[in-house]
N, CA, C and O atoms as a CHARMM CRD file, in Angstrom:
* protein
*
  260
    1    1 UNK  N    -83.50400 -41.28600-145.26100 PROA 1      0.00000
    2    1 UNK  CA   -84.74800 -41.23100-144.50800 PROA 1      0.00000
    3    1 UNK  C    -85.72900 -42.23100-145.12300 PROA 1      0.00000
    4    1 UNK  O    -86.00600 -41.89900-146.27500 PROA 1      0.00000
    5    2 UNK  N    -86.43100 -43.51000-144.66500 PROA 2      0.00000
    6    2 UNK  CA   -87.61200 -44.04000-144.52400 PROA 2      0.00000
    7    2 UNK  C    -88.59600 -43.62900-144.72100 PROA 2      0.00000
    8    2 UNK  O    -89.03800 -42.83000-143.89600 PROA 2      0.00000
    9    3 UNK  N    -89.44000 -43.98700-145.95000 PROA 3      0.00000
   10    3 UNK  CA   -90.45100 -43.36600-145.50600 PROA 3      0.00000
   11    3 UNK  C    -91.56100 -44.17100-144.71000 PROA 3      0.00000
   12    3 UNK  O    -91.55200 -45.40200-144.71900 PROA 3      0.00000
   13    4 UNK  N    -92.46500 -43.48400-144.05900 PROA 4      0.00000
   14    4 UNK  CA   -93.33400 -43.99400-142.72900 PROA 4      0.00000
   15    4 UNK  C    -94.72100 -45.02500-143.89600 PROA 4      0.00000
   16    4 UNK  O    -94.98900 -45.06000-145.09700 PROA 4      0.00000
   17    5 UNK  N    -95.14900 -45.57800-142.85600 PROA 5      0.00000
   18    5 UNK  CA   -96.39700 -46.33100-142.80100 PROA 5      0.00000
   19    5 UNK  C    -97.45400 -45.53800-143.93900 PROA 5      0.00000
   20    5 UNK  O    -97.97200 -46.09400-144.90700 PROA 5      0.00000
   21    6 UNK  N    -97.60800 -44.18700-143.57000 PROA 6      0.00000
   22    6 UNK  CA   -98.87800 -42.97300-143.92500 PROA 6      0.00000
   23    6 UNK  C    -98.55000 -42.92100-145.64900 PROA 6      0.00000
   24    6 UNK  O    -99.22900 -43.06700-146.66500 PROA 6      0.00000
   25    7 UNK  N    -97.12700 -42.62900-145.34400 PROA 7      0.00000
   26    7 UNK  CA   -96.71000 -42.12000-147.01700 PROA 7      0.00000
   27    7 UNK  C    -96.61300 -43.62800-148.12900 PROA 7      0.00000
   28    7 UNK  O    -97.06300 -43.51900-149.27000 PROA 7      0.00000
   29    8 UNK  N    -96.18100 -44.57500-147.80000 PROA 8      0.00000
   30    8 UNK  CA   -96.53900 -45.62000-148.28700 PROA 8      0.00000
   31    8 UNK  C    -98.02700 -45.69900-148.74300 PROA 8      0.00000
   32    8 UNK  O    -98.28200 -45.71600-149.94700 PROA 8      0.00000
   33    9 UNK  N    -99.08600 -45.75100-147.73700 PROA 9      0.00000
   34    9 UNK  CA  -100.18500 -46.00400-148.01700 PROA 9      0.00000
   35    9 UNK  C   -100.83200 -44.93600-149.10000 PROA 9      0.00000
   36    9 UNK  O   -101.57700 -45.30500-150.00800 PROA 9      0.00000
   37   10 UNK  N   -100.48200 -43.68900-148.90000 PROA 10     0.00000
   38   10 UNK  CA  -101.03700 -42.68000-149.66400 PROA 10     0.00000
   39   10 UNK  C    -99.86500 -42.69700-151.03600 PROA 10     0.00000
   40   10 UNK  O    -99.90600 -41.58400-151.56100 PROA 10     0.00000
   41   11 UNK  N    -98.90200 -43.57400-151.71900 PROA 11     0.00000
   42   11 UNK  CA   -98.60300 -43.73300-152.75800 PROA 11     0.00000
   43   11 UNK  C    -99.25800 -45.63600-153.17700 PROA 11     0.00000
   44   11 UNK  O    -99.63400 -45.82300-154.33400 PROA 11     0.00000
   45   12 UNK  N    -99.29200 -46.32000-152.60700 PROA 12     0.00000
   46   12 UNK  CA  -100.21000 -47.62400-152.97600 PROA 12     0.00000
   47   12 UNK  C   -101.88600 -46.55100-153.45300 PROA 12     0.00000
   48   12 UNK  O   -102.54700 -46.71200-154.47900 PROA 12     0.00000
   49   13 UNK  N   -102.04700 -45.96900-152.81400 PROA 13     0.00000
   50   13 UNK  CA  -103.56200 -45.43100-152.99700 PROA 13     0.00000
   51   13 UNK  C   -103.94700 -44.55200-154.53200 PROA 13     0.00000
   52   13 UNK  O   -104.87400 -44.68600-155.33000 PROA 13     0.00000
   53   14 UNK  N   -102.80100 -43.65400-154.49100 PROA 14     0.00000
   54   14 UNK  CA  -102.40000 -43.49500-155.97800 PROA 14     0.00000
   55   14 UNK  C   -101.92400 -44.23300-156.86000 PROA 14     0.00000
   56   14 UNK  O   -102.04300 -43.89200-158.03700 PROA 14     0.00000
   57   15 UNK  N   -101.46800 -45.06000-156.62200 PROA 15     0.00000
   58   15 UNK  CA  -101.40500 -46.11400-157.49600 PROA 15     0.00000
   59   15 UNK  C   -102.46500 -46.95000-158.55700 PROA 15     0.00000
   60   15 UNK  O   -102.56800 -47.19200-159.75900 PROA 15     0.00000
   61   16 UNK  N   -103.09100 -47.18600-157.42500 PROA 16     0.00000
   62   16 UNK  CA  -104.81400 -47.81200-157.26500 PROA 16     0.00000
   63   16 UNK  C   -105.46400 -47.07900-158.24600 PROA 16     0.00000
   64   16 UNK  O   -105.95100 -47.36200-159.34100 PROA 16     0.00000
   65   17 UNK  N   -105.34300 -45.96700-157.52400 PROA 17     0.00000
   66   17 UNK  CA  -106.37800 -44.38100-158.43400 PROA 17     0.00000
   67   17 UNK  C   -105.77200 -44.54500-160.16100 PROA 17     0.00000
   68   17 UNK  O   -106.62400 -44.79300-161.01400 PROA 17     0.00000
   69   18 UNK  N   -104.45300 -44.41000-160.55100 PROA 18     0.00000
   70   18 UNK  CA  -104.14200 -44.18700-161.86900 PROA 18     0.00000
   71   18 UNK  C   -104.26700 -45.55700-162.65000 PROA 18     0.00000
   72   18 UNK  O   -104.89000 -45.55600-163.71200 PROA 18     0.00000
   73   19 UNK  N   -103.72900 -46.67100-162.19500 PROA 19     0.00000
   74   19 UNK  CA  -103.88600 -47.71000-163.27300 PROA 19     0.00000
   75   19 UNK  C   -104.77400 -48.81500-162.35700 PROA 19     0.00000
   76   19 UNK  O   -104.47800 -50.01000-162.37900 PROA 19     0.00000
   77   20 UNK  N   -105.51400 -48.47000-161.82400 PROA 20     0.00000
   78   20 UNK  CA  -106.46300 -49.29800-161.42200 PROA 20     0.00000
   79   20 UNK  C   -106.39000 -50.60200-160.73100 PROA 20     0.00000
   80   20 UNK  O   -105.40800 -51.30100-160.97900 PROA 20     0.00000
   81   21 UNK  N   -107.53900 -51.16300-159.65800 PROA 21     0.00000
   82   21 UNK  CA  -107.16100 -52.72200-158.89800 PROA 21     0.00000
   83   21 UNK  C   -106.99500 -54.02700-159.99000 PROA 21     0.00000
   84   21 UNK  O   -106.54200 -55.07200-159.52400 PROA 21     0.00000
   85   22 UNK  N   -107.37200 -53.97400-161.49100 PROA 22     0.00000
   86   22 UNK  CA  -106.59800 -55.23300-162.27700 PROA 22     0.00000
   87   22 UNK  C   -105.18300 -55.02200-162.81200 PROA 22     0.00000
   88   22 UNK  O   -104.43100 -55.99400-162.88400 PROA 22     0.00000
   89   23 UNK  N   -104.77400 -53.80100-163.19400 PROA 23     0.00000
   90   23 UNK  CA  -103.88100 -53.79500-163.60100 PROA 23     0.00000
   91   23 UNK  C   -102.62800 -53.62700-162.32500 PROA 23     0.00000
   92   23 UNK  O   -101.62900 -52.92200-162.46700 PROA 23     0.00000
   93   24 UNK  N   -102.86400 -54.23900-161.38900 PROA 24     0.00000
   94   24 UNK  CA  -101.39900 -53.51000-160.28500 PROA 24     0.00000
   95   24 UNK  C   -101.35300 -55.35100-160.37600 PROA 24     0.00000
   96   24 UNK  O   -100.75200 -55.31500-161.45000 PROA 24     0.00000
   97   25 UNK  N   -101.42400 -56.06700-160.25300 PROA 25     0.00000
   98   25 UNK  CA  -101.38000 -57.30600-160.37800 PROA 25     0.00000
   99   25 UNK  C    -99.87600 -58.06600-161.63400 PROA 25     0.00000
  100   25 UNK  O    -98.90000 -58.79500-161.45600 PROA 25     0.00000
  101   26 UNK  N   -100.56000 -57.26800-162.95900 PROA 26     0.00000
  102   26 UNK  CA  -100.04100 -57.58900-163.92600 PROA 26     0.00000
  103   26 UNK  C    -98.71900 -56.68700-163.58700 PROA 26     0.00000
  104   26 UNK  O    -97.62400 -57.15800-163.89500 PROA 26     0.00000
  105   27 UNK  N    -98.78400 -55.51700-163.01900 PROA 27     0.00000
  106   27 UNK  CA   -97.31000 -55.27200-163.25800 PROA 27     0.00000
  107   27 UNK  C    -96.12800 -55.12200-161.72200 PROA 27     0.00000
  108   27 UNK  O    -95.02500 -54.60400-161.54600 PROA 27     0.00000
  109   28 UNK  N    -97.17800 -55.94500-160.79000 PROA 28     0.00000
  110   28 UNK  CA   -96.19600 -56.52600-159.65200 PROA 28     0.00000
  111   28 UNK  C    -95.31200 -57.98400-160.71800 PROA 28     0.00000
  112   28 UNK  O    -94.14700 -58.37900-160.67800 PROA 28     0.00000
  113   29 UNK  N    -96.55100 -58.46200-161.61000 PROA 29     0.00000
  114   29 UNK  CA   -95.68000 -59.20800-161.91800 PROA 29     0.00000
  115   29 UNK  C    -94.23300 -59.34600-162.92800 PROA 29     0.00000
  116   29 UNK  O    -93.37600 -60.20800-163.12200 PROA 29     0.00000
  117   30 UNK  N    -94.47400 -58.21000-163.33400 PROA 30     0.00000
  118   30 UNK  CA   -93.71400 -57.74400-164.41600 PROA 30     0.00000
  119   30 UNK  C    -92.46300 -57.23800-164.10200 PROA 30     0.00000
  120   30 UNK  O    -91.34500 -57.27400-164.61500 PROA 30     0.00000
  121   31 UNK  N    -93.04200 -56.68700-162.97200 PROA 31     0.00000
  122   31 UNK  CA   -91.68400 -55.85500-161.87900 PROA 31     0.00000
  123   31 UNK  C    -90.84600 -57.10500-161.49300 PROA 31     0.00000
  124   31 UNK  O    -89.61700 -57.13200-161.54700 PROA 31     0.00000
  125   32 UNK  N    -91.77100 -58.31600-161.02800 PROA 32     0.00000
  126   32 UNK  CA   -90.66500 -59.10900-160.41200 PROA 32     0.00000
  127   32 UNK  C    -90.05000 -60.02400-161.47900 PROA 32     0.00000
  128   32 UNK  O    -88.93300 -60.40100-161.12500 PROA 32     0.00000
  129   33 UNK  N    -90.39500 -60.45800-162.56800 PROA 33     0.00000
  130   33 UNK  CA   -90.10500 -61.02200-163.59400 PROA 33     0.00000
  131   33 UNK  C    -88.72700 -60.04900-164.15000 PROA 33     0.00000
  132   33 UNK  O    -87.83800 -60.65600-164.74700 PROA 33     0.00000
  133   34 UNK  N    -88.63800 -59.12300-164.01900 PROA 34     0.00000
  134   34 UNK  CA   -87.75000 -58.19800-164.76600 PROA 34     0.00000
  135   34 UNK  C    -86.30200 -58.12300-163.80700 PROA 34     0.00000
  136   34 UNK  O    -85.11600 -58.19900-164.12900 PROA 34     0.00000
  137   35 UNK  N    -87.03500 -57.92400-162.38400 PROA 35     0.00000
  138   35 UNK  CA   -85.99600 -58.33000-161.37000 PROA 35     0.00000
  139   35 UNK  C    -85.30900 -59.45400-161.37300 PROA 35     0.00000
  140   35 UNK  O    -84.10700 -59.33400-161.13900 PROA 35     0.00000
  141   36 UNK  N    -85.68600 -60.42500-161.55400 PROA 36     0.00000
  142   36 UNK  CA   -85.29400 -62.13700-161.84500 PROA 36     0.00000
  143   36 UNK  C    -84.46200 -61.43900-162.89100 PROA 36     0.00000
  144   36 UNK  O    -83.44000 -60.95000-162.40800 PROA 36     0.00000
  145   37 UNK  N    -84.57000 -61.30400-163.84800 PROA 37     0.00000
  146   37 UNK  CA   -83.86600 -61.40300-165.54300 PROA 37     0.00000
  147   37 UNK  C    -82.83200 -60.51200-164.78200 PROA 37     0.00000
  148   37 UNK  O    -81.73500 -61.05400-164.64800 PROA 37     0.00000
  149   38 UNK  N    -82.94600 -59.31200-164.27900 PROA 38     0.00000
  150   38 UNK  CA   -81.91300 -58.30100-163.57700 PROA 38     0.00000
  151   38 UNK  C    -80.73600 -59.12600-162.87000 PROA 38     0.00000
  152   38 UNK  O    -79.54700 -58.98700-163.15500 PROA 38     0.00000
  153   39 UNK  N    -81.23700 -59.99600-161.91400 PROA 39     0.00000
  154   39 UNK  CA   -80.42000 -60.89700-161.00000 PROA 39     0.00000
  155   39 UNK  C    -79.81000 -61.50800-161.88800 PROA 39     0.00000
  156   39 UNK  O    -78.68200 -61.08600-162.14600 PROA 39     0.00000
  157   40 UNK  N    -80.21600 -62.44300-162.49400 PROA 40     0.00000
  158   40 UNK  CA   -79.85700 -63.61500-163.46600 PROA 40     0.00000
  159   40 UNK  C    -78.61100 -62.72600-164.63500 PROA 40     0.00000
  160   40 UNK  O    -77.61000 -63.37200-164.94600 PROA 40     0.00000
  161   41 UNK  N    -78.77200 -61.34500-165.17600 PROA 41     0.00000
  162   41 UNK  CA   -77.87200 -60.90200-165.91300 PROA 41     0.00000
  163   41 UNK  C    -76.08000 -60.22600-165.27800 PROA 41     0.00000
  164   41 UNK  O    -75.00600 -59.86400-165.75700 PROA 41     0.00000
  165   42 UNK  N    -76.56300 -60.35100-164.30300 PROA 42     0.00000
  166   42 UNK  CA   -75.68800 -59.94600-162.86800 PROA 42     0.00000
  167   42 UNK  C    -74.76500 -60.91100-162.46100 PROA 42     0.00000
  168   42 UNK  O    -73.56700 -60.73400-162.24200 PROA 42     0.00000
  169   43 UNK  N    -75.56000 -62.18800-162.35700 PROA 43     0.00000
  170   43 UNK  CA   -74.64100 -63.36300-161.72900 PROA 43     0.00000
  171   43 UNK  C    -73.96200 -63.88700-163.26600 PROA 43     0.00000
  172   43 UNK  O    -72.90800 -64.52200-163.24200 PROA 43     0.00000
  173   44 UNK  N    -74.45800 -63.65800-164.23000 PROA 44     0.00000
  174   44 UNK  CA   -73.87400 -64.06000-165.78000 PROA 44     0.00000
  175   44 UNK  C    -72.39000 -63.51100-165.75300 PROA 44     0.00000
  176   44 UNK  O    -71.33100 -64.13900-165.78900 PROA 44     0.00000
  177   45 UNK  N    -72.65800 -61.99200-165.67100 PROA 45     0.00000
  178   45 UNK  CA   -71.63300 -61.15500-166.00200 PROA 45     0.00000
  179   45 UNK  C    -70.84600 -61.30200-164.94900 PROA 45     0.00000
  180   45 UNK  O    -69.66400 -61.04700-165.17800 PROA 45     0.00000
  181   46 UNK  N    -71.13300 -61.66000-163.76100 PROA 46     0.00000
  182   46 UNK  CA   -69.82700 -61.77600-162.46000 PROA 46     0.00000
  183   46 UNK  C    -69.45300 -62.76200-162.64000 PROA 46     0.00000
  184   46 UNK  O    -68.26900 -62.69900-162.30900 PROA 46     0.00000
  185   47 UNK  N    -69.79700 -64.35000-163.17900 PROA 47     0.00000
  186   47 UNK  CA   -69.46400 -65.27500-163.58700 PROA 47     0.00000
  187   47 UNK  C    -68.07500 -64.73200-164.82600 PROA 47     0.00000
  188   47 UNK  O    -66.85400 -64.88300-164.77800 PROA 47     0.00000
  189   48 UNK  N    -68.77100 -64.22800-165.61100 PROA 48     0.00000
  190   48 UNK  CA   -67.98500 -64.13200-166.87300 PROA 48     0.00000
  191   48 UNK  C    -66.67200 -63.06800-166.24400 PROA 48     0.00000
  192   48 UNK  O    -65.56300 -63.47700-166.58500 PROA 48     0.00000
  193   49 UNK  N    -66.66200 -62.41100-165.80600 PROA 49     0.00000
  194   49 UNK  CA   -65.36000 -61.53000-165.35800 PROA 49     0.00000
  195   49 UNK  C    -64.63200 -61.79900-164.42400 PROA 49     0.00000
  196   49 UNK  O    -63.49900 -61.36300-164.22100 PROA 49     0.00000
  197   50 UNK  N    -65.58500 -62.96200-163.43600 PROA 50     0.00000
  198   50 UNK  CA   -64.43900 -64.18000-162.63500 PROA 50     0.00000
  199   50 UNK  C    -63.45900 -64.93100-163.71400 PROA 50     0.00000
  200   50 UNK  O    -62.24700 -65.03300-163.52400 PROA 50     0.00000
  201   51 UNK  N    -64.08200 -65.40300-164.78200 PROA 51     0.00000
  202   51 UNK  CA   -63.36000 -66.32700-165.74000 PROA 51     0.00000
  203   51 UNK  C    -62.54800 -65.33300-166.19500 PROA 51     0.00000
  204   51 UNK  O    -61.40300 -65.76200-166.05100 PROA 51     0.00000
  205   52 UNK  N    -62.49600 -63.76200-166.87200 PROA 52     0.00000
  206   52 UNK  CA   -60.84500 -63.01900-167.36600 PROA 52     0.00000
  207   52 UNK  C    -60.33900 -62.76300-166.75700 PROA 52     0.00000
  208   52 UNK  O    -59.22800 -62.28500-166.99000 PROA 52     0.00000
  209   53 UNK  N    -60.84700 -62.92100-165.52600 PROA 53     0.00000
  210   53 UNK  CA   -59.63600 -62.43400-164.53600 PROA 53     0.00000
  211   53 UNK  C    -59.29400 -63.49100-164.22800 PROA 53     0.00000
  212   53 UNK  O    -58.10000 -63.40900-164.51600 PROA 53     0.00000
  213   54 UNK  N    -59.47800 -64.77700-163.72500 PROA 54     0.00000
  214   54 UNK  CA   -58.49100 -66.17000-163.99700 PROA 54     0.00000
  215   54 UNK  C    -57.75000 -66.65200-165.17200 PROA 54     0.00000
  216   54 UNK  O    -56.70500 -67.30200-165.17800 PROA 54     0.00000
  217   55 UNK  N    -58.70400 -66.08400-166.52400 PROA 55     0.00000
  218   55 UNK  CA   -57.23500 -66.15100-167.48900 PROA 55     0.00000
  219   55 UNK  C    -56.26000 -65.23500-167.56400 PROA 55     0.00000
  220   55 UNK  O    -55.25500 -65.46000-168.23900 PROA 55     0.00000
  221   56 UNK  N    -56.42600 -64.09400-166.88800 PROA 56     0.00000
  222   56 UNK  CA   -55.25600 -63.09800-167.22100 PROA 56     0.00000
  223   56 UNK  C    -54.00800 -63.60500-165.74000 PROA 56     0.00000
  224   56 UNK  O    -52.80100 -63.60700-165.98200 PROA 56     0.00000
  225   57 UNK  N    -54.31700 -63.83300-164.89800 PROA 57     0.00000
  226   57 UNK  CA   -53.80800 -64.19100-164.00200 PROA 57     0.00000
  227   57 UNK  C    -52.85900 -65.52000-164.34500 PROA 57     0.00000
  228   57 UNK  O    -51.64500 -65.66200-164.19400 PROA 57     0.00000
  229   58 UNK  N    -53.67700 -66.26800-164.76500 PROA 58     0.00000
  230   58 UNK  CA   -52.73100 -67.81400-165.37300 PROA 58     0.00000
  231   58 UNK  C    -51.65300 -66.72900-166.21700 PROA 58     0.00000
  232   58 UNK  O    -50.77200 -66.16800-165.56500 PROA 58     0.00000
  233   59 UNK  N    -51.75300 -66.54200-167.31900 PROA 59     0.00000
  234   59 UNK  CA   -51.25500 -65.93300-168.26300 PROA 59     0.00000
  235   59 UNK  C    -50.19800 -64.99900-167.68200 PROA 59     0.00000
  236   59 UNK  O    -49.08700 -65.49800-167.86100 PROA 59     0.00000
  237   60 UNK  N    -50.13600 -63.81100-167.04400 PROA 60     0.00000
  238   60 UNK  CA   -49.36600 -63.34000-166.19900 PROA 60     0.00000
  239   60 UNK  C    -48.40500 -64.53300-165.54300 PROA 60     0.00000
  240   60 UNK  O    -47.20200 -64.68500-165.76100 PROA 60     0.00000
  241   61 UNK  N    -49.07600 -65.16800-164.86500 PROA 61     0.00000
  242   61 UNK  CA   -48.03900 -66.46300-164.14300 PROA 61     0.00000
  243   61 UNK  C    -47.33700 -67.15400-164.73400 PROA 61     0.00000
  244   61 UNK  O    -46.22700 -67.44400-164.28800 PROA 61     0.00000
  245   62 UNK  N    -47.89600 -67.72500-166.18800 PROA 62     0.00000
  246   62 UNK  CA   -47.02600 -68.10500-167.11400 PROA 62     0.00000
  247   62 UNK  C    -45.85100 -67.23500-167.44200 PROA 62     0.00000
  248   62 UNK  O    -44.78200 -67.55600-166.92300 PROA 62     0.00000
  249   63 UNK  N    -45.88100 -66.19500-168.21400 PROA 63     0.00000
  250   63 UNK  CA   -45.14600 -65.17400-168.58500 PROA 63     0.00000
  251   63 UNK  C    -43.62300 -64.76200-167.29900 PROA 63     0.00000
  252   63 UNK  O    -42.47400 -64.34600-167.44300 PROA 63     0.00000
  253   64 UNK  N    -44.32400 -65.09800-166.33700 PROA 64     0.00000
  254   64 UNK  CA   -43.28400 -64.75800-165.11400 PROA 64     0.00000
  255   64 UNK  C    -42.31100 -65.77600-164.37800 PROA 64     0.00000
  256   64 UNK  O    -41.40300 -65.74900-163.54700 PROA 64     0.00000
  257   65 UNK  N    -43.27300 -67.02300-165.44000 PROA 65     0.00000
  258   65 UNK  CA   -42.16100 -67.98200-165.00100 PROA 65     0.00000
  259   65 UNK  C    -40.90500 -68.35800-166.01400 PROA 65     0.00000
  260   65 UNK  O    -40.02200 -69.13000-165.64200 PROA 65     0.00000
């Protein structure tokens, strides 16, 4: 389930209320900075487990020939 338009606004509004209109700034940015590093550690590690699984595969192929 989605939530609607209303409930969005009334959690941005609490938001507002607890850490205030300077600080939501600093940690949209923080959020997305962390997301980047998130992505970036993701495509590392799928990189890196494309590469053992092409050496185990060679290796297997060797062995079988």
């Amino acid at each position: 389930m989605r939530p609607g338009i209303w409930q969005l606004l009334i959690v941005i509004l609490i938001i507002a209320l607890i850490f205030g209109a300077k600080k939501i700034p600093e940690i949209a940015r923080a959020l997305g900075r962390s997301s980047g590093e998130f992505k970036k550690g993701l495509k590392e590690g799928n990189a890196e487990a494309e590469t053992k699984v092409s050496e185990i595969a060679d290796a297997i192929k060797k062995n079988l020939d």
